[in-house]
C-alpha positions, 0 to 999 in steps of 0.5 A: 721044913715042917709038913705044912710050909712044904704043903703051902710051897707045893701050892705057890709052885702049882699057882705060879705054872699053868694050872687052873684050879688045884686038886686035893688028893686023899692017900688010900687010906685016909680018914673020913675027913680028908677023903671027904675034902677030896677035891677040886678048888679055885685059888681062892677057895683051896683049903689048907693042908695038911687039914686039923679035922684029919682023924688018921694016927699018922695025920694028915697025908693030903696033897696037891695036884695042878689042874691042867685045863689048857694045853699047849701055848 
């Protein structure tokens, strides 16, 4: 599975649980690009990873992460 099919399951696996928005998270060492992109996003909005504006020689190494805004049932 290439790195953008396992980025686009990770965010069908966040959308279908319990969180409420998405985060991107940039790797210490990213490229200006990606730390900039660094972020919460609606659903709606939540670019595409891995990012093609990533400038870094190993490429992008961006994920996602659920935003938990609600706990419990």
């Amino acid at each position: 599975m290439d790195r953008q099919a396992e980025q686009k399951a990770a965010l069908e696996k966040i959308r279908a649980g319990l969180a409420t928005k998405v985060r991107i998270l940039a790797n210490r060492d990213g490229c200006p690009y990606c730390e900039a992109m660094e972020g919460v996003y609606e659903f709606d909005n939540v670019p595409e990873l891995p990012h093609e504006g990533c400038s870094h020689p190993h490429g992008c190494r961006c994920f996602y992460a659920p935003v938990l805004d609600q706990f419990g049932p």
